[in-house]
C-alpha positions as CSV (number, residue, x, y, z in Angstrom):
1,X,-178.3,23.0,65.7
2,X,-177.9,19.9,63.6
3,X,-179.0,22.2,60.6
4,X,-177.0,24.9,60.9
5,X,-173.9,22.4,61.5
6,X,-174.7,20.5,57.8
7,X,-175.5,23.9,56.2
8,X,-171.7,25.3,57.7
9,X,-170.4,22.4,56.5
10,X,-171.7,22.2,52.7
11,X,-169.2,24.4,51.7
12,X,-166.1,22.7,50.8
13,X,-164.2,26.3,52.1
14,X,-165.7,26.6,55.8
15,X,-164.4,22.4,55.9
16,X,-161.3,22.9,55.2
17,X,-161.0,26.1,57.4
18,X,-162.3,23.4,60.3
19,X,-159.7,21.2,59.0
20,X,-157.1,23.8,59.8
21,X,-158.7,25.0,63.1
22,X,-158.7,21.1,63.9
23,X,-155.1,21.4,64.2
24,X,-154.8,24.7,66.6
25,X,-156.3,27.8,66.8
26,X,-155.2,30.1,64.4
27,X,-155.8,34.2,64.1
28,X,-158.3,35.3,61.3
29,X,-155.1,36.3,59.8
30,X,-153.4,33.2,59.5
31,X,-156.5,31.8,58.2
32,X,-156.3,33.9,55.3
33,X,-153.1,33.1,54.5
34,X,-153.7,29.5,53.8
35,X,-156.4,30.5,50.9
36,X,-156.3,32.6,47.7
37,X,-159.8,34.3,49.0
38,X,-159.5,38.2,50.4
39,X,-159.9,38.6,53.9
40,X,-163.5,40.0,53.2
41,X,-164.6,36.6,51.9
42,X,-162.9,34.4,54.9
43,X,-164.5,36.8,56.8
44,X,-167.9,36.1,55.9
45,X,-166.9,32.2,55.8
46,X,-165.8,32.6,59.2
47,X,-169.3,34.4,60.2
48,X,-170.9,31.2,58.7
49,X,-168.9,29.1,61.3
50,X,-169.2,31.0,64.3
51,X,-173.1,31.4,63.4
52,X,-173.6,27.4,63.6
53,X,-171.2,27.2,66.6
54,X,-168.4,25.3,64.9
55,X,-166.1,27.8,66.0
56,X,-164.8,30.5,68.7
57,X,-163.5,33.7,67.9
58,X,-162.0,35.7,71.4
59,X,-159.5,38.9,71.2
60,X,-155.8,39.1,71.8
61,X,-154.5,41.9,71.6
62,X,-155.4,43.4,68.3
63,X,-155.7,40.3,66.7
64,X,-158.9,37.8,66.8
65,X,-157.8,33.9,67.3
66,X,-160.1,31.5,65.9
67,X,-160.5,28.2,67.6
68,X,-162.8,24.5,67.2
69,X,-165.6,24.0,69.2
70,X,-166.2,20.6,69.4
71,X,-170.0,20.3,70.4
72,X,-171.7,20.9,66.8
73,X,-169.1,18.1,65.5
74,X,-170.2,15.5,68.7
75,X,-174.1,16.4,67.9
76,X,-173.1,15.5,64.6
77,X,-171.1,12.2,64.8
78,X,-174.1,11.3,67.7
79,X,-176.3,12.0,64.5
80,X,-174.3,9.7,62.2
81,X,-174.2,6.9,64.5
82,X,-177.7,5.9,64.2
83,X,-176.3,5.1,60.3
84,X,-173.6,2.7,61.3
85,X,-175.6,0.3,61.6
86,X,-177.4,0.4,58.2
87,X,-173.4,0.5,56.4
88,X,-171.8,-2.4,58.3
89,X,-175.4,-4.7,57.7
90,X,-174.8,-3.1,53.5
91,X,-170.9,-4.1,53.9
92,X,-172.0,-7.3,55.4
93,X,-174.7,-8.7,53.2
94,X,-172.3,-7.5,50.4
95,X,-169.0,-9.2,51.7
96,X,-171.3,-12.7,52.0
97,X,-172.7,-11.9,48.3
98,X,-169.3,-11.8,47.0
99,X,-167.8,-14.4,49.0
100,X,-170.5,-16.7,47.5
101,X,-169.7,-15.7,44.1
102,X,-166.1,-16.6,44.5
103,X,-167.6,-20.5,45.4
């Protein structure tokens, strides 16, 4: 899943659409109205994100809300963790470096 959760999120469109949906849950609609891309083309982003699990889509009515889903993003983060380490010990040996330049 980790995968199709990078691939989703290559596209600098599909993140900001999870930006948005990070907020609330918007309909496909109001989606679209927050890009200068036809509905067609949110669409298929949309597709994109529902395909890799980042997001929901349930019916109301006649319209189709779109909503996070927050497992993909904590598979994710677990994922990142494990590089933590290796920045702080690279922010680390670089804060001493400097500080002993400043001597």
């Amino acid at each position: 899943m980790l995968d199709a959760t990078l691939s989703a999120l290559a596209d600098p469109t599909r993140r900001a659409i999870v930006g948005l949906l990070s907020e609330s849950e918007l309909s496909v609609g109001e989606v679209v109205d927050n890009f200068e891309l036809t509905q067609s083309a949110i669409s298929r982003h949309l597709d994109v994100l529902e395909h890799a699990r980042l997001i929901e889509r349930r019916r109301e009515g006649q319209r189709r809300i779109c909503s996070l889903s927050a497992e993909p993003l904590e598979e994710l983060s677990d994922w990142l963790q494990g590089y933590k380490r290796f920045w702080k010990g690279s922010l680390k040996r670089l804060d001493k470096n400097l500080s002993r330049r400043n001597q």
